[in-house]
GUTITOR-885865 format. One record per residue (C-alpha): residue number from 1; x, y, z; residue in three letters. Coordinates in nm, 3 decimals. Layout:
# GUTITOR-885865
<node pos="NUM" c1="X" c2="Y" c3="Z" code="ALA"/>
...
//
This chain:
# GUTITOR-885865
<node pos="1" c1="0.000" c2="0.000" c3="0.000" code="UNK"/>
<node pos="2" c1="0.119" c2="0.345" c3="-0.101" code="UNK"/>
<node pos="3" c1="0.179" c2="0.598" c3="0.166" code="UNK"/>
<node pos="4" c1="-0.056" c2="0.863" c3="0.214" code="UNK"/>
<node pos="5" c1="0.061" c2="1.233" c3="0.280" code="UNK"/>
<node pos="6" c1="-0.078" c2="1.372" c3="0.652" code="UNK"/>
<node pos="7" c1="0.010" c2="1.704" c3="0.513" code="UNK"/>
<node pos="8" c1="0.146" c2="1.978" c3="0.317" code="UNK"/>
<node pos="9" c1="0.380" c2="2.268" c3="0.368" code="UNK"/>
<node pos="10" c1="0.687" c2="2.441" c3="0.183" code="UNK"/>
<node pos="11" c1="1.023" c2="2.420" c3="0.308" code="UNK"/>
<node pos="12" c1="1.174" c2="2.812" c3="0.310" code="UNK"/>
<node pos="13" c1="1.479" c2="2.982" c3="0.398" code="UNK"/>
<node pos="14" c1="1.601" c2="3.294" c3="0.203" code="UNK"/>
<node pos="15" c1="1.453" c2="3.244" c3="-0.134" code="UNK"/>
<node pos="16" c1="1.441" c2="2.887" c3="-0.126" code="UNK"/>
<node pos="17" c1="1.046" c2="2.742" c3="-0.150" code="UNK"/>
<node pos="18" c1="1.021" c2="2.380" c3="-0.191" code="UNK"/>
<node pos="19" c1="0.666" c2="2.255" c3="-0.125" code="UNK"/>
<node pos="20" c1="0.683" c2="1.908" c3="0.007" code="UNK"/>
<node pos="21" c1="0.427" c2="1.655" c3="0.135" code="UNK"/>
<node pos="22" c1="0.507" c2="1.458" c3="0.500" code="UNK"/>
<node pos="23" c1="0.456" c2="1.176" c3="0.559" code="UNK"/>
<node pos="24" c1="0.473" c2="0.976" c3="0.850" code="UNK"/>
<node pos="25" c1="0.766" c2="0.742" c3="0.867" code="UNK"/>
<node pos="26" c1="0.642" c2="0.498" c3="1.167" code="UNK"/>
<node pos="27" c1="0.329" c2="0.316" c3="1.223" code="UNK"/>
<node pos="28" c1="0.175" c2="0.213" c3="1.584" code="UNK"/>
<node pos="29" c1="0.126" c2="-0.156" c3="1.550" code="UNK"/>
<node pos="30" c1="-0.153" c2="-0.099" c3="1.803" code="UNK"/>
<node pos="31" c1="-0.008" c2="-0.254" c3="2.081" code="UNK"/>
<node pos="32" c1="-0.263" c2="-0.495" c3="2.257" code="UNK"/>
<node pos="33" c1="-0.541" c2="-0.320" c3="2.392" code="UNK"/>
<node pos="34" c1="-0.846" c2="-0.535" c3="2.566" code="UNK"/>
<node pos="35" c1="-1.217" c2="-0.468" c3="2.611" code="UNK"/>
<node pos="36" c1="-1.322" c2="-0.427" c3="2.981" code="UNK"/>
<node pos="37" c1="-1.627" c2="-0.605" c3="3.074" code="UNK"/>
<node pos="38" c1="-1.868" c2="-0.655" c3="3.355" code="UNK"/>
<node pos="39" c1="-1.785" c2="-0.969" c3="3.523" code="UNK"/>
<node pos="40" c1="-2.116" c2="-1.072" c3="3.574" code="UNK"/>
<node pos="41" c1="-2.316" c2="-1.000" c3="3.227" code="UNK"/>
<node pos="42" c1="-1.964" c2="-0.960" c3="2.991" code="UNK"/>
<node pos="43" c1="-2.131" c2="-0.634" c3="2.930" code="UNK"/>
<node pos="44" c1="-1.840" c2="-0.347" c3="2.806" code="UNK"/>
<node pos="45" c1="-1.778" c2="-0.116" c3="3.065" code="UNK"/>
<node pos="46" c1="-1.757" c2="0.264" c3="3.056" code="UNK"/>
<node pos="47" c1="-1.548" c2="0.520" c3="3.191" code="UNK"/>
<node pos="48" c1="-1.669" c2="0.816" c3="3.334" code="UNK"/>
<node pos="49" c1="-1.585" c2="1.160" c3="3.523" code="UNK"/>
<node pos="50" c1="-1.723" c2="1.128" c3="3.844" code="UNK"/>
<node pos="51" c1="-1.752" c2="1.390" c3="4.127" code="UNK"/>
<node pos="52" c1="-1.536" c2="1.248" c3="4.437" code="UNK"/>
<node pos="53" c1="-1.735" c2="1.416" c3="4.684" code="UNK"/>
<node pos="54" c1="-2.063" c2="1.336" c3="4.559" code="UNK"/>
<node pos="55" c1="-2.029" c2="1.022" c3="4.377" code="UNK"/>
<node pos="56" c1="-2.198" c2="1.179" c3="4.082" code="UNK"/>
<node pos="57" c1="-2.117" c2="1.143" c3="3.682" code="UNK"/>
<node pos="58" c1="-2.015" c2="1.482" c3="3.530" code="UNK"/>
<node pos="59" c1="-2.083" c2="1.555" c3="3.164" code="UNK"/>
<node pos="60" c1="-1.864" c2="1.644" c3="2.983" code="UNK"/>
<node pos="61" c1="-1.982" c2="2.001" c3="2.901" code="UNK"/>
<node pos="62" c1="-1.972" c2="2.078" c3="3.320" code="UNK"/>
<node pos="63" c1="-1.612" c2="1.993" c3="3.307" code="UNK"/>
<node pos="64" c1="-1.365" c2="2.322" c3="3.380" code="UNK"/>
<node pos="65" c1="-0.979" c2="2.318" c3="3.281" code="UNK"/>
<node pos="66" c1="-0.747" c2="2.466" c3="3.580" code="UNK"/>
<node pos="67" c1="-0.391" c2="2.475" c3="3.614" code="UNK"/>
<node pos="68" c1="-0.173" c2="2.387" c3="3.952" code="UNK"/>
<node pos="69" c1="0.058" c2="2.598" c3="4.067" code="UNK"/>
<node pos="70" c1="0.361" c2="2.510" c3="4.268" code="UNK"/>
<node pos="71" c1="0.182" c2="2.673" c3="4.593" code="UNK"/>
<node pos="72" c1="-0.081" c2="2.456" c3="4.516" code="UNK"/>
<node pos="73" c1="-0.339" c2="2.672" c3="4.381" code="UNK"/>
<node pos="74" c1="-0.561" c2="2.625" c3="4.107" code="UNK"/>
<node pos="75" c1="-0.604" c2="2.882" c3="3.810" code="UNK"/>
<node pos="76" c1="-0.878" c2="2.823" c3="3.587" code="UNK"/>
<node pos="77" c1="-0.842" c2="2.811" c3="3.193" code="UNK"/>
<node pos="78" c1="-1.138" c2="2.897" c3="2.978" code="UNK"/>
<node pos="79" c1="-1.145" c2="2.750" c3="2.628" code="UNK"/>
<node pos="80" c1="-1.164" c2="3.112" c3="2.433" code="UNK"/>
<node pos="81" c1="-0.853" c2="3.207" c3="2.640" code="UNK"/>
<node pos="82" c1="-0.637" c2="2.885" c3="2.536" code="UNK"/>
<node pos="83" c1="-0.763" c2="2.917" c3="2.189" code="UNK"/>
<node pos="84" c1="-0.577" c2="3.267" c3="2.176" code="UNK"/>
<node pos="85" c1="-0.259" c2="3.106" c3="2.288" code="UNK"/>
<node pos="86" c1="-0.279" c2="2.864" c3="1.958" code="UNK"/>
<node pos="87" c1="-0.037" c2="2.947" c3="1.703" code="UNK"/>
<node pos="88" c1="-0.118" c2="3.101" c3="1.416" code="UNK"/>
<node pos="89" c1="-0.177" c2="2.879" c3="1.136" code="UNK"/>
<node pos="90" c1="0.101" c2="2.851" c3="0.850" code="UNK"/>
<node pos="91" c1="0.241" c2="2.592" c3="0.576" code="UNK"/>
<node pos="92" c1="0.589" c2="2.742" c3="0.617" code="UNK"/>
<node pos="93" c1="0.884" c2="2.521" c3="0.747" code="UNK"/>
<node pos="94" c1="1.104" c2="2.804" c3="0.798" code="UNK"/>
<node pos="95" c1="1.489" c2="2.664" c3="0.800" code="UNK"/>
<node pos="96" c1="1.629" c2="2.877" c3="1.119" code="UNK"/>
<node pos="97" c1="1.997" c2="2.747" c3="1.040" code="UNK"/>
<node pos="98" c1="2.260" c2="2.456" c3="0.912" code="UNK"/>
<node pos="99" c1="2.450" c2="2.258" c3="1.181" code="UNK"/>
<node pos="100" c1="2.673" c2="1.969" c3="1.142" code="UNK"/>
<node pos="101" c1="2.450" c2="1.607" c3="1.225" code="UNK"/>
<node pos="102" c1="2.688" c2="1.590" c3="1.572" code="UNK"/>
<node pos="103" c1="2.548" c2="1.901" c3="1.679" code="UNK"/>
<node pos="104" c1="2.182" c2="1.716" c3="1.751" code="UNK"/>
<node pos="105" c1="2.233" c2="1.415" c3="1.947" code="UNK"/>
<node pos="106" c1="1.966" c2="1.111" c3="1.970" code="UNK"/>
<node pos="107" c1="1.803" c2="1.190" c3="2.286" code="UNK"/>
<node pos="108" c1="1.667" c2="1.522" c3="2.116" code="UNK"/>
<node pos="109" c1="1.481" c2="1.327" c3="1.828" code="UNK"/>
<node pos="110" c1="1.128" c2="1.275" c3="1.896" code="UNK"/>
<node pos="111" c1="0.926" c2="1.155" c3="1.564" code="UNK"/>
<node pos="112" c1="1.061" c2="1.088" c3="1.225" code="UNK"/>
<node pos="113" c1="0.857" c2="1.235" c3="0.876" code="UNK"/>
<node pos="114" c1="0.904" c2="1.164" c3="0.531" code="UNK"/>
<node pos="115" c1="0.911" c2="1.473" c3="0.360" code="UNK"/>
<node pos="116" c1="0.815" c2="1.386" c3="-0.035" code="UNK"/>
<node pos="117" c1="0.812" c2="1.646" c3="-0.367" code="UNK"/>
<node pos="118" c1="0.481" c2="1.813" c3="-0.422" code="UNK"/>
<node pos="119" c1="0.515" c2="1.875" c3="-0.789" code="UNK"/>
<node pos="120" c1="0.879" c2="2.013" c3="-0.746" code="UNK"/>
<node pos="121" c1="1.125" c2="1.777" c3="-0.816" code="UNK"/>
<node pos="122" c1="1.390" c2="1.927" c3="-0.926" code="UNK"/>
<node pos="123" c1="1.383" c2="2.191" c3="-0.640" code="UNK"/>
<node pos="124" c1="1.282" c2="1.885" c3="-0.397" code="UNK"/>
<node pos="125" c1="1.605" c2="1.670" c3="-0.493" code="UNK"/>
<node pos="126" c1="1.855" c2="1.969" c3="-0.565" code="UNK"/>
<node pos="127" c1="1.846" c2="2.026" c3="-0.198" code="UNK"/>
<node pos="128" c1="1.853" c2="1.710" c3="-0.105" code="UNK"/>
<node pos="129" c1="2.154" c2="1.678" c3="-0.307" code="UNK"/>
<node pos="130" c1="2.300" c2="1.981" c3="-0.103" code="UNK"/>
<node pos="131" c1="2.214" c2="1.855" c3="0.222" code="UNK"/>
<node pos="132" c1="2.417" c2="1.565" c3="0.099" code="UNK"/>
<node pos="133" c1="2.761" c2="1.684" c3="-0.025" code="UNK"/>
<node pos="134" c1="2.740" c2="2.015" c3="0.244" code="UNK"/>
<node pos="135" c1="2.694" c2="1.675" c3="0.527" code="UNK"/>
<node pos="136" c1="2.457" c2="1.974" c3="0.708" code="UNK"/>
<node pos="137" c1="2.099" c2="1.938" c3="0.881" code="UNK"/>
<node pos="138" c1="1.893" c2="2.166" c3="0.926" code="UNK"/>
<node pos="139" c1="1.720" c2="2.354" c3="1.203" code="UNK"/>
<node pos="140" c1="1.359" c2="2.408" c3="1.095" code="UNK"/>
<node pos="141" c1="1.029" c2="2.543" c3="1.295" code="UNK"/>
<node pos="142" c1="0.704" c2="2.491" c3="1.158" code="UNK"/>
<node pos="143" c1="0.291" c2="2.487" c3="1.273" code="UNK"/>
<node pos="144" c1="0.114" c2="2.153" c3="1.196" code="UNK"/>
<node pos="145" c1="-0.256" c2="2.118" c3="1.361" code="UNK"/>
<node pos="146" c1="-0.279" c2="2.408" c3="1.609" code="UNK"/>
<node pos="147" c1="0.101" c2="2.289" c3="1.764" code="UNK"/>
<node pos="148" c1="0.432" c2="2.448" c3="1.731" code="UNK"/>
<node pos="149" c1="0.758" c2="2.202" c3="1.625" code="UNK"/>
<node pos="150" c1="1.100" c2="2.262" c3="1.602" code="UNK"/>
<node pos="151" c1="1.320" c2="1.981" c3="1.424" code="UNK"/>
<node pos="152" c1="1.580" c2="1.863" c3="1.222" code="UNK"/>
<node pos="153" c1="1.570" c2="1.805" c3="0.845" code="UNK"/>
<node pos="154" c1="1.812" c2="1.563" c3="0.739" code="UNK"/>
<node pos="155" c1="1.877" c2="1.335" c3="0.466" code="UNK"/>
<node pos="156" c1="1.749" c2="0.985" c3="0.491" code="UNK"/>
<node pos="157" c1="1.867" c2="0.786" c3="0.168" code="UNK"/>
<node pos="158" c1="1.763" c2="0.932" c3="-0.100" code="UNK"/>
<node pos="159" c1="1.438" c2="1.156" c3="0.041" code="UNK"/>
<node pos="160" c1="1.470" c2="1.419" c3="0.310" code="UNK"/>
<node pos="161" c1="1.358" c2="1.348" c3="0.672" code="UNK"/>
<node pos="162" c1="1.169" c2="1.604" c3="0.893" code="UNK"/>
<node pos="163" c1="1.235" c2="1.519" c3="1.292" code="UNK"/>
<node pos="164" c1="1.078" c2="1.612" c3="1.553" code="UNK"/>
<node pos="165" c1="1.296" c2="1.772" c3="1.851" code="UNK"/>
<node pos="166" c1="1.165" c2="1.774" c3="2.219" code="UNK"/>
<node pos="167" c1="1.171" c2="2.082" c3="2.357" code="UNK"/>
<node pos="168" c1="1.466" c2="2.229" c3="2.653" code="UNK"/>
<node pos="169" c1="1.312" c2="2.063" c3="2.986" code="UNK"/>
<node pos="170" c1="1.256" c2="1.779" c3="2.861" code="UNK"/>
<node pos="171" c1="1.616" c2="1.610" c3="2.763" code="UNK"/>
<node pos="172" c1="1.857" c2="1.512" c3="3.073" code="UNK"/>
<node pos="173" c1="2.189" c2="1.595" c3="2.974" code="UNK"/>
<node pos="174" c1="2.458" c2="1.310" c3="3.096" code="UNK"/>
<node pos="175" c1="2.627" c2="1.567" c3="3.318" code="UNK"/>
<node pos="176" c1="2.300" c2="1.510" c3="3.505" code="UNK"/>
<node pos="177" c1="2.393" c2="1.146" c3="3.631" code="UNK"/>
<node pos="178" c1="2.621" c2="1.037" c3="3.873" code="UNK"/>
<node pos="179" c1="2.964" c2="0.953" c3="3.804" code="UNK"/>
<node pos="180" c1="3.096" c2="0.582" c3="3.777" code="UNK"/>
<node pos="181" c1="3.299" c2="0.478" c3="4.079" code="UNK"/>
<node pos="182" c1="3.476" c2="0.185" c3="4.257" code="UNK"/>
<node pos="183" c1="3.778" c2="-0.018" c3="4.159" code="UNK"/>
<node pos="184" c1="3.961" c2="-0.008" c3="3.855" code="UNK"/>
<node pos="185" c1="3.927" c2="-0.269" c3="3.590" code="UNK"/>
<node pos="186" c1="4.207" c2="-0.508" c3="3.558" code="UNK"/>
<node pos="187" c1="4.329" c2="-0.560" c3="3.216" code="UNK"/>
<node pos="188" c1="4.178" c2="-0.910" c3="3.208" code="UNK"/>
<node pos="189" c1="3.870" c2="-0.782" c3="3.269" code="UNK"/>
<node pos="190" c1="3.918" c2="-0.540" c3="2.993" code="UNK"/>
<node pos="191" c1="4.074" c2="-0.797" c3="2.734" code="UNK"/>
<node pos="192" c1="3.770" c2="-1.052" c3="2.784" code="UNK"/>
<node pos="193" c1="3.548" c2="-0.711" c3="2.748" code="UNK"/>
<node pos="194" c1="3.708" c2="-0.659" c3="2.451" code="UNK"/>
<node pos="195" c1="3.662" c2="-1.039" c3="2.306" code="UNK"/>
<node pos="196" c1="3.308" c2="-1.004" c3="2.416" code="UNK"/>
<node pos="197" c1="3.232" c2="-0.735" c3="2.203" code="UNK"/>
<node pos="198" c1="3.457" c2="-0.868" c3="1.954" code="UNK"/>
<node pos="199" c1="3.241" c2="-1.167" c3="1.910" code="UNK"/>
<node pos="200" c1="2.912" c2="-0.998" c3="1.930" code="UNK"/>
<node pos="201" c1="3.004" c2="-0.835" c3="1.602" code="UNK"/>
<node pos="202" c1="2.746" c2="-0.913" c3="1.346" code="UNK"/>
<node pos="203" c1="2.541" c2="-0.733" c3="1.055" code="UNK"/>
<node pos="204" c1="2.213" c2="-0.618" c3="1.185" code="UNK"/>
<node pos="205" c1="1.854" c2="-0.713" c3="1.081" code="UNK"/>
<node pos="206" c1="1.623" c2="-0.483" c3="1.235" code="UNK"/>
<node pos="207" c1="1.314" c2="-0.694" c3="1.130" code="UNK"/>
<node pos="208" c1="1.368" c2="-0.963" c3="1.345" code="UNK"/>
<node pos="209" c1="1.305" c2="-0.727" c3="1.681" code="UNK"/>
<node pos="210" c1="0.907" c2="-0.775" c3="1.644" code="UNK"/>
<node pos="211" c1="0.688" c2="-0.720" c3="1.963" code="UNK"/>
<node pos="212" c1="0.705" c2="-1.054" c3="2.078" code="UNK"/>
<node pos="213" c1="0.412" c2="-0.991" c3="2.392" code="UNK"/>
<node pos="214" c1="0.166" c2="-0.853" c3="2.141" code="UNK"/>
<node pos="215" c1="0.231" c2="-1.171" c3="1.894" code="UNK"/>
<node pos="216" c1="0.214" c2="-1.396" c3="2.140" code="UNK"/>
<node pos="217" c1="-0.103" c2="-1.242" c3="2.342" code="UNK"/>
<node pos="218" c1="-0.282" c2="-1.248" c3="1.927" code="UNK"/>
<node pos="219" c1="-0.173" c2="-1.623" c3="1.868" code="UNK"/>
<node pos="220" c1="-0.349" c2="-1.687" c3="2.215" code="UNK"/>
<node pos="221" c1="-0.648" c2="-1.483" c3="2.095" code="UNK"/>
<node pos="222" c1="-0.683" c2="-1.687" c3="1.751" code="UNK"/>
<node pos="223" c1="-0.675" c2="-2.010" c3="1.931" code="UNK"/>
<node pos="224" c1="-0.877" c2="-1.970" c3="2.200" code="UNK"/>
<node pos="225" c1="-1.171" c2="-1.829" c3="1.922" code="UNK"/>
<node pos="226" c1="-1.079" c2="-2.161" c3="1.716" code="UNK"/>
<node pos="227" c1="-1.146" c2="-2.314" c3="2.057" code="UNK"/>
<node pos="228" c1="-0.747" c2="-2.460" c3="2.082" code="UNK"/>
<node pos="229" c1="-0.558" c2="-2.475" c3="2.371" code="UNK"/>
<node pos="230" c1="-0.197" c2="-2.331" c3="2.385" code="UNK"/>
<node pos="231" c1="0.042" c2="-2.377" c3="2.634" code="UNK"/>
<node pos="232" c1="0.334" c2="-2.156" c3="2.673" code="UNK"/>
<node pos="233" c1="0.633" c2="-2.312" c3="2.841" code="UNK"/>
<node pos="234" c1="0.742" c2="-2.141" c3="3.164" code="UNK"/>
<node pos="235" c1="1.119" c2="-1.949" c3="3.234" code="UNK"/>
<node pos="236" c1="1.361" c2="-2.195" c3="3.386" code="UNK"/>
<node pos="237" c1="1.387" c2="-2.092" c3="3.732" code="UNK"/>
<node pos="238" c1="1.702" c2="-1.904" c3="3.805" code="UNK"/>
<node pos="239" c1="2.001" c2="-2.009" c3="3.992" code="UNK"/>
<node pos="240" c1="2.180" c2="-1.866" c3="4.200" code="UNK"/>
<node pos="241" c1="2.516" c2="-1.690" c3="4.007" code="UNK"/>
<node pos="242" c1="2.825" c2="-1.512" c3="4.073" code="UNK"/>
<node pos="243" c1="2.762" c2="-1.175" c3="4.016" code="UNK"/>
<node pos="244" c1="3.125" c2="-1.052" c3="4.012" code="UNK"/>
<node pos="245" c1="3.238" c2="-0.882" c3="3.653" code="UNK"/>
<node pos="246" c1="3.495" c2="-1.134" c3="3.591" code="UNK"/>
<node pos="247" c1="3.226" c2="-1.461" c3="3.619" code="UNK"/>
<node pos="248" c1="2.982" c2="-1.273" c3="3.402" code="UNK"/>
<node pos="249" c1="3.245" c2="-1.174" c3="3.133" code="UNK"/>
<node pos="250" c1="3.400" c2="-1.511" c3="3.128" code="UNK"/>
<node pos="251" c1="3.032" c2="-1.672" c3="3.138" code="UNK"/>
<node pos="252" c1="2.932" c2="-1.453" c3="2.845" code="UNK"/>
<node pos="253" c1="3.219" c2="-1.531" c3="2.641" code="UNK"/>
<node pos="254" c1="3.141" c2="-1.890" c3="2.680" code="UNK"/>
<node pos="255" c1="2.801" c2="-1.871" c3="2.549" code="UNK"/>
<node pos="256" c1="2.847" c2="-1.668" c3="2.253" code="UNK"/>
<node pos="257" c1="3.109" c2="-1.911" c3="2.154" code="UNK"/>
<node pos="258" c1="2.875" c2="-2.242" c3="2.245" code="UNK"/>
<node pos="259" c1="2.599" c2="-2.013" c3="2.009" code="UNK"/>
<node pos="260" c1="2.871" c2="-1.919" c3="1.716" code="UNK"/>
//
């Protein structure tokens, strides 16, 4: 099936315009989501806003929007006064600046976008091309559906990529944790770490990490309507093990060679 475009816009920056389509470049797989039932009847269950004081079921329409405070107070929101806040609405990805790719590291990406031509072509792939021999992303903001994004365009085989960036707050820089202590690694410990890795070299085929729970909860599913019975065999139980790094190195190495 042919992907469908979630949207248009035009990538600018000084008198560049390149109108592009996006795309969205993951799926949900849906996860495994279950209907709730009444025990007694099977009958689907609802969920509701409920009063805690009273007990009673509030409609929707009697329900007010506040805001906490850090002293704990509560300052009420009306819907006219957020929907002045929204950003106004635009089909502009305005490119703020180039950066080398090191200058945005991982934890910053959020959601990945196809960005296709939208009957520009040549304009489409000519900067593609430059993002490609310049080795530059860049540094675009843009308003898709009432929300404000920053993000990364970037180069993604042959198409350009549009990424989503969180926001400052949000990312924990490592400076944040705690630095490693105790002993010193011996360089035994550091030669068998290095044979370790060594032997879990390997090319890498990113469709074999499926979502084994959700496969295995939908095989369940299917038999159980056939009226089959599955049985899942249970984890061996563990035994006690030496958790010093030497055992575990030297353990490791042992199994990666029984598995090679």
């Amino acid at each position: 099936m042919a992907a469908r475009a979630i949207w248009k816009g035009r990538i600018r920056f000084g008198d560049v315009d390149v109108p592009v389509k996006l795309y969205s470049a993951v799926k949900s797989t849906g996860g495994v989501h279950f209907r709730l039932l009444h025990e007694k009847d099977l009958v689907p269950v609802k969920q509701q806003m409920v009063n805690p004081a009273t007990g009673d079921v509030v409609a929707y329409e009697d329900v007010r929007r506040a805001y906490p405070t850090e002293d704990g107070r509560l300052v009420m929101l009306d819907e006219e006064e957020l929907a002045e806040l929204e950003p106004e609405a635009s089909r502009d990805i305005e490119i703020t600046r180039f950066v080398d790719p090191a200058v945005i590291t991982h934890q910053w990406y959020d959601r990945p976008y196809y960005l296709g031509p939208d009957d520009s072509d040549a304009d489409y792939f000519a900067l593609a091309e430059a993002l490609r021999s310049q080795e530059k992303e860049g540094v675009a903001r843009w308003v898709m559906r009432n929300k404000e994004y920053v993000g990364a365009l970037r180069l993604e085989d042959e198409h350009l990529m549009l990424m989503t960036l969180r926001h400052a707050g949000e990312v924990v820089p490592a400076s944040a944790l705690k630095a490693p202590g105790g002993r010193e690694l011996d360089k035994r410990e550091i030669q068998m770490a290095k044979q370790l890795v060594s032997a879990l070299e390997g090319d890498l085929d990113l469709e074999s990490y499926r979502d084994e729970y959700r496969e295995r909860v939908l095989e369940l599913v299917e038999a159980k309507a056939s009226g089959k019975v599955l049985k899942f065999p249970k984890a061996p139980a563990k035994k006690k093990k030496d958790d010093s790094l030497s055992a575990m190195l030297v353990k490791s190495l042992e199994a990666t060679k029984k598995s090679a």
